[in-house]
C-alpha positions as CSV (number, residue, x, y, z in Angstrom):
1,X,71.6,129.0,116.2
2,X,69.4,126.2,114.9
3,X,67.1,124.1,117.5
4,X,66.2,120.8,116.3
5,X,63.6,118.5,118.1
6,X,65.1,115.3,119.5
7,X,63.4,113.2,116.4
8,X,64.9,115.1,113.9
9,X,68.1,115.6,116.0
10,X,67.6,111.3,115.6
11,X,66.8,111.0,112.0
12,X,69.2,113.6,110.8
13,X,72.4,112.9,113.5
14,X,75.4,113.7,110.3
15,X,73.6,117.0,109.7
16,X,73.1,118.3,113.1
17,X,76.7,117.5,113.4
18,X,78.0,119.3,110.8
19,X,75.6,122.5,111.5
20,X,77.0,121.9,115.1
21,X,80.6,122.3,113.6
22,X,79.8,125.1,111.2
23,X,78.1,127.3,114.1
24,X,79.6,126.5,117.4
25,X,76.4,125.3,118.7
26,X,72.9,123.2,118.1
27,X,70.2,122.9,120.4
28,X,67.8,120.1,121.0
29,X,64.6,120.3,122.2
30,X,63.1,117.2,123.7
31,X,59.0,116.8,124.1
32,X,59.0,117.9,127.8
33,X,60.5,120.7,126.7
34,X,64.4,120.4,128.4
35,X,66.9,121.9,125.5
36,X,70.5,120.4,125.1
37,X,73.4,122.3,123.8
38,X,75.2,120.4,121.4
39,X,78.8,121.7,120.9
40,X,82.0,120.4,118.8
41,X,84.5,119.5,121.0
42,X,87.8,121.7,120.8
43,X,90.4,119.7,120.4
44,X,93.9,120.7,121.3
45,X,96.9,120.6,119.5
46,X,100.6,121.0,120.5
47,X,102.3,123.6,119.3
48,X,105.1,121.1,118.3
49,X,102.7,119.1,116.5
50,X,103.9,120.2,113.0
51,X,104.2,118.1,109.4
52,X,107.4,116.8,108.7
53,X,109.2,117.5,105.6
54,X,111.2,115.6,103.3
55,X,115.6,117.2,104.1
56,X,118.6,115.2,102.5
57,X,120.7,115.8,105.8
58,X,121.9,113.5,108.3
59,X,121.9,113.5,112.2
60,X,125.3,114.7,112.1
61,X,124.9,117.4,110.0
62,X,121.6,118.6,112.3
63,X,124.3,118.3,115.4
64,X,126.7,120.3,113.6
65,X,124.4,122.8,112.9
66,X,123.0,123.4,116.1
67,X,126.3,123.8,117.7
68,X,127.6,126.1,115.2
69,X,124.8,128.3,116.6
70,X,125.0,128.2,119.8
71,X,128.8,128.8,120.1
72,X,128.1,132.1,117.5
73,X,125.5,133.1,120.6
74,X,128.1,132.1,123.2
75,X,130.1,135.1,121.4
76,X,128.0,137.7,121.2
């Protein structure tokens, strides 16, 4: 884990982000000698959150589909 001091936390910001993103964690050292933890922030995604894709079908077809299935499990 790299420690920077609060000037070159300052002059080099993009860097000590990136290291921050690359390890988990940067610290910064001020001149009294406190230390802050500088961490990427996890950002959370659904599970539905997926790409799209490109499907020549229409609504109807989608309907018809679904329901198909569910009467074959209505069956079983």
């Amino acid at each position: 884990m790299e420690v920077y001091t609060y000037s070159e936390a300052r002059q080099k910001l993009a860097m000590v982000l990136d290291q921050a993103e690359n390890t988990g964690k940067v610290l910064i050292r001020r001149k009294d000698g406190r230390t802050f933890a500088l961490v990427p922030e996890i950002i959370a995604s659904s599970p539905l959150d997926v790409p799209s894709i490109k499907a020549n079908i229409t609504t109807q077809e989608i309907v018809d589909i679904v329901r198909e299935g569910r009467e074959r499990e209505s069956k079983s």
